[in-house]
Structures are given as structure tokens and as C-alpha cells.
DRENLUMRO-986014 format. One record per residue (C-alpha): y, z, x. Coordinates in pm, 1 decimal. Last residue first. Layout:
BEGIN
+----------+----------+----------+
:    north :       up :     east :
+----------+----------+----------+
:        Y :        Z :        X :
...
+----------+----------+----------+
END
This chain:
BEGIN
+----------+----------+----------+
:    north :       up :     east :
+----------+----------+----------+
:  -4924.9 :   -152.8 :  -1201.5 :
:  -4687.0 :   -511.1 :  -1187.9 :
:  -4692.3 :   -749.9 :   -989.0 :
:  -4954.8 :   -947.3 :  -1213.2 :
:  -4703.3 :  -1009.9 :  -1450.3 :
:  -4455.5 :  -1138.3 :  -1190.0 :
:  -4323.1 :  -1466.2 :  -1408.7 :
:  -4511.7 :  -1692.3 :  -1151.0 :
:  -4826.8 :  -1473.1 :  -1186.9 :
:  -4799.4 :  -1490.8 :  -1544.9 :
:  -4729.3 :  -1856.0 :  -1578.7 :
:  -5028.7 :  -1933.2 :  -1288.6 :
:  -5264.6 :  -1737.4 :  -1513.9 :
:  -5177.4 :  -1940.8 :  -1822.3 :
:  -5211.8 :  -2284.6 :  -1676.6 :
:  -5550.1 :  -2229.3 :  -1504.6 :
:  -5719.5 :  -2044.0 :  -1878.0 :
:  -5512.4 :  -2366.1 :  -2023.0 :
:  -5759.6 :  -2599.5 :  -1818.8 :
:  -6042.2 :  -2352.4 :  -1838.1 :
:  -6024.5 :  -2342.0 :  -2251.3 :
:  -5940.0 :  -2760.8 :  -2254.5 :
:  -5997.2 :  -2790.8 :  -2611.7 :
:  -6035.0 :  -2426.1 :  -2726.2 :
:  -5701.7 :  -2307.3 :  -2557.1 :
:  -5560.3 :  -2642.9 :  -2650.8 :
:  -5540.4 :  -2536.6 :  -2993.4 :
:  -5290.1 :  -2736.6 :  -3181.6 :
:  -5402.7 :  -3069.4 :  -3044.0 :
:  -5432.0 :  -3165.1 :  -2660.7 :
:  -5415.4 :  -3431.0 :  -2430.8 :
:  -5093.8 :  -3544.9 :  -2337.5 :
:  -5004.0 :  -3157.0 :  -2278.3 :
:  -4681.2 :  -3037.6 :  -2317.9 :
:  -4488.0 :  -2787.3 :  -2100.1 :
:  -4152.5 :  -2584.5 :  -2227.7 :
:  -3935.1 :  -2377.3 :  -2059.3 :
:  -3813.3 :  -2048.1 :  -2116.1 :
:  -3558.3 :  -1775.6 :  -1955.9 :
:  -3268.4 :  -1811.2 :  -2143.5 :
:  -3455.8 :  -1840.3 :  -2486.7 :
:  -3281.2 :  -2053.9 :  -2752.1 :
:  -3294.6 :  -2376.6 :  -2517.0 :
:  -3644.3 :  -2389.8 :  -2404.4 :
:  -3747.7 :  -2243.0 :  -2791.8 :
:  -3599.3 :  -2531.5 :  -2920.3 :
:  -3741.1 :  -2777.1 :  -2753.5 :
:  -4084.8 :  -2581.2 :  -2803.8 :
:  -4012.7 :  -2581.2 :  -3178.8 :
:  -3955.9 :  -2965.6 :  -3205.3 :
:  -4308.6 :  -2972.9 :  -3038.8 :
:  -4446.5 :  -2775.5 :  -3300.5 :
:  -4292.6 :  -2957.5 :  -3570.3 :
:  -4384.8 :  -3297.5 :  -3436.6 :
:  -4766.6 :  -3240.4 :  -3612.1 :
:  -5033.6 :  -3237.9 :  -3315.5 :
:  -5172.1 :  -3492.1 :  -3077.8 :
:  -4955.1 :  -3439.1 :  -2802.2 :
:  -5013.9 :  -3083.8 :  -2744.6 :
:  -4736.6 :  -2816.9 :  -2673.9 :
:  -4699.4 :  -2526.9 :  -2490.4 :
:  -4395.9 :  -2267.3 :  -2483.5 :
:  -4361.8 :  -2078.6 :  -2189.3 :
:  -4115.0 :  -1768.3 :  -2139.7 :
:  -4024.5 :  -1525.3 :  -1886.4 :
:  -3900.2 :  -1223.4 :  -2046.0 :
:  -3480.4 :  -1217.5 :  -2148.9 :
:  -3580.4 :  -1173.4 :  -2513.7 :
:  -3216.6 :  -1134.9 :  -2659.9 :
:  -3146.1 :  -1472.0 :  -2700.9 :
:  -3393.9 :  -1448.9 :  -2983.6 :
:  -3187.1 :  -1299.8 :  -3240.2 :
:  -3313.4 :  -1182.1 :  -3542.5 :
:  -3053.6 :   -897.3 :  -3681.8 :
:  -3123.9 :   -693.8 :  -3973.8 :
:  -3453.2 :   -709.3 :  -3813.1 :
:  -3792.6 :   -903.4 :  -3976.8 :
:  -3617.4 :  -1240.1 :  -3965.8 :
:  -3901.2 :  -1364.8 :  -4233.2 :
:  -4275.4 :  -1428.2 :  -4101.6 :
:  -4458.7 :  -1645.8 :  -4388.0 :
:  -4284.4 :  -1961.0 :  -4352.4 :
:  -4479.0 :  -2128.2 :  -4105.5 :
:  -4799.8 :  -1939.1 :  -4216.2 :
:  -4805.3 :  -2162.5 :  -4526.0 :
:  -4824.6 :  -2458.4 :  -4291.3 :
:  -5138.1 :  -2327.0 :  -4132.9 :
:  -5334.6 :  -2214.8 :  -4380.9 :
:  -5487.0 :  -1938.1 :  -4581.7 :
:  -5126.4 :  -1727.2 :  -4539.5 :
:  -5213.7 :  -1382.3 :  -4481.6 :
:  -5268.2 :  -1156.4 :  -4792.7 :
:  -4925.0 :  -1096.6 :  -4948.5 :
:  -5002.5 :  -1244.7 :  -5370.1 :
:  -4796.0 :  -1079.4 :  -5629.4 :
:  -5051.9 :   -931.5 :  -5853.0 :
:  -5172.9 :  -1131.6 :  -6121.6 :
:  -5586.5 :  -1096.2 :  -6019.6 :
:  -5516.3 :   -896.3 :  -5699.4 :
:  -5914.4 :   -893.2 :  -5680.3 :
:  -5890.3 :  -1293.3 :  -5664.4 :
:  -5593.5 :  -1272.7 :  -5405.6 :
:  -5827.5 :  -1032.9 :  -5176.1 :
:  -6142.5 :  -1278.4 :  -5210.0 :
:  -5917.9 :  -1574.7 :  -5151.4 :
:  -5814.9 :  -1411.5 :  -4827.4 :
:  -6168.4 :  -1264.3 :  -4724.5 :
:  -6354.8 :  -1613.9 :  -4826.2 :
:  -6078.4 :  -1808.7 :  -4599.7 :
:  -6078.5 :  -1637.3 :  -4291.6 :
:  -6469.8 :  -1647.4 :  -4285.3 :
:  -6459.1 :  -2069.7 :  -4306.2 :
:  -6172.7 :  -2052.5 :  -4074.7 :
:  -6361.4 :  -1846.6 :  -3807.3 :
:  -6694.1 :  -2045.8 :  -3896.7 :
:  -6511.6 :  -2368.2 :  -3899.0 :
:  -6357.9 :  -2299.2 :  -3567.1 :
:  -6660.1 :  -2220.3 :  -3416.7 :
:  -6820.1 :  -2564.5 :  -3522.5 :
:  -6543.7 :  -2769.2 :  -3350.0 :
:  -6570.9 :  -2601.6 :  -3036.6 :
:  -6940.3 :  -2677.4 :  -3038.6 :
:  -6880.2 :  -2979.4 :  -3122.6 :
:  -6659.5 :  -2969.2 :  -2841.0 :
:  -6262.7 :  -3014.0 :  -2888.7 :
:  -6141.7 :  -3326.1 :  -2609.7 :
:  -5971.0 :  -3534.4 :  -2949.7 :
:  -5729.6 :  -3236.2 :  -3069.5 :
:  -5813.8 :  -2983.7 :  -3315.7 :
:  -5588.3 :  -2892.1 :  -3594.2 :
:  -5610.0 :  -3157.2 :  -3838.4 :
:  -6023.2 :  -3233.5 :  -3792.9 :
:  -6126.8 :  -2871.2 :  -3858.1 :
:  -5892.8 :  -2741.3 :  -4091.1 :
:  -5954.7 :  -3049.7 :  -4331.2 :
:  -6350.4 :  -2938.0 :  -4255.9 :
:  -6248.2 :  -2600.4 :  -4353.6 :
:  -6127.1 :  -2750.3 :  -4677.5 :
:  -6367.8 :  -2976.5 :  -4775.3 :
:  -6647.0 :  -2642.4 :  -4738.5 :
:  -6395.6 :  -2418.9 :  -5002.4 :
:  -6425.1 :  -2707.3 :  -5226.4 :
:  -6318.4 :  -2476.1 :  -5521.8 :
:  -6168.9 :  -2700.3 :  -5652.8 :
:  -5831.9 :  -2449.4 :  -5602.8 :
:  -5940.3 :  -2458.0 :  -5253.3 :
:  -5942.1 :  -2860.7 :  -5196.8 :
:  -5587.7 :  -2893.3 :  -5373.1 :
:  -5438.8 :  -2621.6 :  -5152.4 :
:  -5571.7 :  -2788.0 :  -4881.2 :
:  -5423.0 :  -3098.8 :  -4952.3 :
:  -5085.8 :  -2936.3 :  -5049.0 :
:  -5104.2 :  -2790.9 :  -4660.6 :
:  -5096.5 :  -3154.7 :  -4559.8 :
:  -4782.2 :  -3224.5 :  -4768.7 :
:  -4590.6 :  -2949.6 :  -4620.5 :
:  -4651.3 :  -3036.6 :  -4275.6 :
:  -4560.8 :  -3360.9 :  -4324.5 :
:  -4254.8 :  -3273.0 :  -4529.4 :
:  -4140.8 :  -3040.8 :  -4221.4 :
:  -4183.7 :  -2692.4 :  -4228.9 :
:  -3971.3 :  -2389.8 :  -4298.0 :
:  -3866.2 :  -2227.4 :  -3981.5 :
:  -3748.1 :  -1857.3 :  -4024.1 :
:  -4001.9 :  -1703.9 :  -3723.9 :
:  -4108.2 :  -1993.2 :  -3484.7 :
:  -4447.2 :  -2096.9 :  -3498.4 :
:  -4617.9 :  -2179.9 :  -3145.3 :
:  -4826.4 :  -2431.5 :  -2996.6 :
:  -4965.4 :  -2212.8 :  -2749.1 :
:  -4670.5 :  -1950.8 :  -2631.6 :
:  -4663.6 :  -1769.8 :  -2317.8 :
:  -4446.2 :  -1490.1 :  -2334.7 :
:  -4349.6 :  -1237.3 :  -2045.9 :
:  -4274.4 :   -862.3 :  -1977.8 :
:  -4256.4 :   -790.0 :  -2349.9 :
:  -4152.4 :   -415.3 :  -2388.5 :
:  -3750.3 :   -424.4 :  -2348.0 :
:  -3767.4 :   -711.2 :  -2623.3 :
:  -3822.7 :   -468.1 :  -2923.6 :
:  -3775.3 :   -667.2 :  -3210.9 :
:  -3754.1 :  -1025.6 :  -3103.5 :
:  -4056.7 :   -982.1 :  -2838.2 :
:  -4244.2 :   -876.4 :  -3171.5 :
:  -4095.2 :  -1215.7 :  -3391.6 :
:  -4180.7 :  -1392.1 :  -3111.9 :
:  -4509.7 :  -1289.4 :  -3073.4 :
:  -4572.6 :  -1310.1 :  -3413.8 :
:  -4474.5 :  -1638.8 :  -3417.2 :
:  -4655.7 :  -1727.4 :  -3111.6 :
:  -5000.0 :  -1527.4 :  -3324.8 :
:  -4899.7 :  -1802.5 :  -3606.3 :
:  -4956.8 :  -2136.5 :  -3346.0 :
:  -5115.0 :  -1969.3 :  -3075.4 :
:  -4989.5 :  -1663.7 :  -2892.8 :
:  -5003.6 :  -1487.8 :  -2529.6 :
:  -4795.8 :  -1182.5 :  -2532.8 :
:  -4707.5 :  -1021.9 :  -2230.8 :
:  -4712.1 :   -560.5 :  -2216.4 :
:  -4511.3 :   -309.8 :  -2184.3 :
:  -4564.4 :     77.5 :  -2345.4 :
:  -4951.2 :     55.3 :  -2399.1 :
:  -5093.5 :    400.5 :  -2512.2 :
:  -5376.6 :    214.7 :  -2730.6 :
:  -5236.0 :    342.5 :  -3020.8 :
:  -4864.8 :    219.0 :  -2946.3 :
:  -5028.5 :   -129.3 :  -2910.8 :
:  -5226.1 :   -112.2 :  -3213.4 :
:  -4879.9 :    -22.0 :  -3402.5 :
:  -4706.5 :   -289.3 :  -3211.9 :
:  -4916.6 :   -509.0 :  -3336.7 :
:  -4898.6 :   -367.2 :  -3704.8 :
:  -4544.7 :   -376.8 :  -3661.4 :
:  -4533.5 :   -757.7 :  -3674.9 :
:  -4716.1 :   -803.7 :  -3978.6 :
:  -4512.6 :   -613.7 :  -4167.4 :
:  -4643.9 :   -513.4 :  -4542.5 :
:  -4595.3 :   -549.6 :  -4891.8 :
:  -4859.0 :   -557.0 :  -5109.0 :
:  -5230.7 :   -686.4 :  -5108.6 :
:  -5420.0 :   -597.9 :  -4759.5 :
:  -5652.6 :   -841.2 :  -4609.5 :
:  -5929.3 :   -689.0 :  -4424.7 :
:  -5929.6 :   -710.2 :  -4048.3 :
:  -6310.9 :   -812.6 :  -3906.9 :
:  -6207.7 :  -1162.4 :  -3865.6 :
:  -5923.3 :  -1257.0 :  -4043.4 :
:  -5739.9 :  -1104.6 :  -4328.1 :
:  -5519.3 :   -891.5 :  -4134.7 :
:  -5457.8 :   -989.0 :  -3753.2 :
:  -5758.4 :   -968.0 :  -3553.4 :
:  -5688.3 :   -891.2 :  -3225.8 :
:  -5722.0 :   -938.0 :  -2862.3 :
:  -5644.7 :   -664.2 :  -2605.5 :
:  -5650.6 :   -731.5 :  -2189.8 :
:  -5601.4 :   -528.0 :  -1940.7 :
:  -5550.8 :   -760.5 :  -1642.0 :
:  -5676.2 :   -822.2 :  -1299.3 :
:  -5751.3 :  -1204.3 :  -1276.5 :
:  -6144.2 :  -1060.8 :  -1378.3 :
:  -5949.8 :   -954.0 :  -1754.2 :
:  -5814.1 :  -1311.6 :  -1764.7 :
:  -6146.2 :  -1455.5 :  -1715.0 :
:  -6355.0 :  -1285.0 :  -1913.4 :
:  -6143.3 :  -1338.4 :  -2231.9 :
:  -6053.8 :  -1662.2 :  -2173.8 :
:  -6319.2 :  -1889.3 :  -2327.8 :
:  -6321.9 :  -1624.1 :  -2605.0 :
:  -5992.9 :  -1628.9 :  -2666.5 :
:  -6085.7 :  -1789.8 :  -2989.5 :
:  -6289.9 :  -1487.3 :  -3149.0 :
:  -6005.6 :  -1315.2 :  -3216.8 :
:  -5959.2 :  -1497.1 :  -3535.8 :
:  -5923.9 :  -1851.1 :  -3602.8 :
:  -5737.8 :  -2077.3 :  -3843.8 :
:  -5376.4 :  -1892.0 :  -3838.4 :
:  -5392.7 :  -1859.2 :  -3454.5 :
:  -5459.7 :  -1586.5 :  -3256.8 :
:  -5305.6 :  -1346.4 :  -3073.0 :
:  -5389.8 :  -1210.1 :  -2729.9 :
:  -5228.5 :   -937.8 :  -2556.9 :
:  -5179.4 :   -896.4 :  -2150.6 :
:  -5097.9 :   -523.9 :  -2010.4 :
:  -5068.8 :   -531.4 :  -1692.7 :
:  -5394.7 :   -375.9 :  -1478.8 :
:  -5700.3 :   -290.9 :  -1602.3 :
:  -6023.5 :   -441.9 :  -1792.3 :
:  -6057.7 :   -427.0 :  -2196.0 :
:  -5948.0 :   -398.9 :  -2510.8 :
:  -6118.1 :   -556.5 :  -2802.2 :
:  -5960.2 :   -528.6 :  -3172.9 :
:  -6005.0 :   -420.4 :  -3553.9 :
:  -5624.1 :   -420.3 :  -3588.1 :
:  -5523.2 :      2.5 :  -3730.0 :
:  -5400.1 :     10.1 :  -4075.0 :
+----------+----------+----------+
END
């Protein structure tokens, strides 16, 4: 299956993934922007969001990017990824890291990570909400967990429609897989934390030697912050930033702020050096 996707503009190659409550639709604030700083620039929808169908049985989540990448003739390329798109991009750097040039990472997942009780308990709530079929309580749990106090209500509204749409595909898909052993996309956050095993016989991260930056936001659960610490020490060529301000998707909180941010970590790690 090929990513419904947008590529666009020239230069390095830059590639956008989203988090597990949006679609592609939340580098929208950026998606002008980074292609005018003198990138090409793909965003996609991974499946079950967007305009990506889920798929029931087994699949790898990770190839499929490097499928659309392959398709699109791009050899090298950074990865920018939020939340369950910076565990994919870790997870993809992981696997082949000769073709990531750099890795900015929003809040990130981190491949093998099970998550804390916290976590844990809140996805429980929205597992409770869906099977009531309050499919409406749950978006709105989406809404005020993972956005941080400076989100728009317009902001705010565009993530319910993304999660809102995210939803109705992947309960859709698990309803026509009736007793099937469920693989659509995890419907929520914490379930995405565990849903991206080691996908090589070996997963070691020391062996992505790209420039690395892992962003965090004050107001979000510890275990993405815990992650970044991590990630500053398990990478050799990573450090991590956080944000007093922010939630999980600072992106859409502060979009020209982390627009700023993400440009200057490119340019600093010699993206934009390259033809």
C-alpha cells in the first residue's frame, strides 16, 4: 500500500509524520514554510488516518515509509515526528540509518517502551468512552489531554476533526474484522506506545549517528520527557530542548515558534547544505 501523501518544493529531502491523534493535516502551519526554506517536503498519512485506510493483518508500519519514500525516488532524507510519527522515525532511522540525514523529534515515542501507569490509565478512559459508544467524549478526552494551554480554538477544533475521522476509520476496520485479531493503528495515544516492536533482529539506536533533537512540552505526561533524556544519551549525536509552554503538540500550539526552532536544527545539522 502506497501513503496517500503531499510532496512538494526542492531541495533536501524533509518528511513529516504525524502524530497518533492527527493526520497529515497538522503540518499544516509548516507546510509552506518549510518548503519556501528550500526543502522538498512529503507529509503522510500513516494507515488508518486521514485518507490511508486501515489495513487488518499483519503489517510494518515502518516500511511503508520507506516504501513511499523509495516511490518517490528519495534516497536520504530528515524525519520530523510527533509523538507516534517520532517513533516511527526512530524505528526508520533505526533500520536503515545511512538514509536519515537528521531527526527532529516532537514529543516523541520511543520504539519498545511500554507506558507508565498514568499513561495507561488515561488510555483506559478512552477505551471506556469508545466502547459506549461516546465516540464525541472521546475526541474531546483527545482534545483537552494532548493539547497544551496556548492551542487555538481553532487549533483545538482541527484536532477533533483529525481525531474524530481517525477514529470512525479504525473502529470501522476492527468492526468489519468482527473476531479477527485486531492490527489497525492504535486509536490512541498510549496504545501507540507499545504498538512499534524492535522491528530488526537487532534495534539499536546508537547506530543513528544523524543529528538529533528531541522536543518536549511541559505540560504533557512525564513519559515523553523521560524519553527525550533518554534519547540525549542513547543517540550520540542528540540533545534534547523542552518547552515551558507546550503540550504534546507544540507544532499546533506555537506552529511559527516550532516552524523557527525546526529550521534552525536543520540548518545547524547541515540539512540545507545539502543538493
Amino acid at each position: 500500500m502506497t501513503l496517500s501523501h503531499d510532496a512538494a518544493g526542492s531541495g533536501p529531502a524533509l518528511v513529516l509524520l504525524h502524530s497518533g491523534v492527527c493526520d497529515r493535516r497538522m503540518w499544516d502551519p509548516q507546510w509552506e514554510a518549510l518548503q519556501a526554506a528550500g526543502y522538498r517536503v512529503v507529509r503522510a498519512d500513516l494507515r488508518g488516518f486521514g485518507e490511508t485506510p486501515a489495513k487488518t493483518g499483519d503489517y510494518d508500519p515502518v516500511a511503508d515509509v520507506w516504501e513511499l519514500l523509495d516511490s518517490l525516488g528519495i534516497e536520504r532524507a530528515a524525519l520530523v515526528g510527533a509523538s507516534y510519527g517520532g517513533k516511527l522515525a526512530l524505528a526508520a532511522a533505526a533500520r536503515h540509518p545511512e538514509r536519515v540525514t537528521a531527526l527532529a523529534l516532537l514529543a516523541s515515542g520511543l520504539p519498545g517502551r511500554a507506558p507508565s501507569a498514568e499513561l495507561r490509565a488515561w488510555g483506559a478512559r478512552e477505551d471506556a468512552l469508545l466502547e459506549a459508544d461516546d465516540l464525541e467524549g472521546a475526541v474531546a478526552l483527545n482534545v483537552e489531554t494532548w493539547l497544551g494551554p496556548d492551542a487555538t480554538p481553532g487549533t483545538r477544533a482541527a484536532v477533533a476533526d483529525m481525531q474524530r475521522h481517525a477514529f470512525r476509520i479504525q473502529l470501522a476496520a476492527e468492526a468489519a474484522a468482527e473476531t479477527a485479531e485486531p492490527s489497525v493503528p492504535a486509536a490512541n495515544e498510549a496504545e501507540a506506545a507499545e504498538q512499534i516492536p524492535p522491528t530488526a533482529p537487532t534495534f539499536d539506536l546508537s547506530g543513528i549517528a544523524a543529528p538529533a533533537l528531541a522536543i518536549t512540552g511541559a505540560h504533557d505526561f512525564a513519559d515523553y520527557r523521560e524519553i527525550a533524556v533518554a534519547l540525549a544519551d542513547l543517540l550520540p549525536n542528540a540533545r534534547h530542548l523542552d518547552l515551558d509552554w507546550a503540550g504534546h503538540l507544540p507544532s499546533l500550539e506555537r506552529p511559527e515558534e516550532v516552524t523557527a526552532l525546526l529550521l534552525d536544527f536543520l540548518t545547524g545539522a547541515g540539512v540545507a547544505k545539502e543538493g
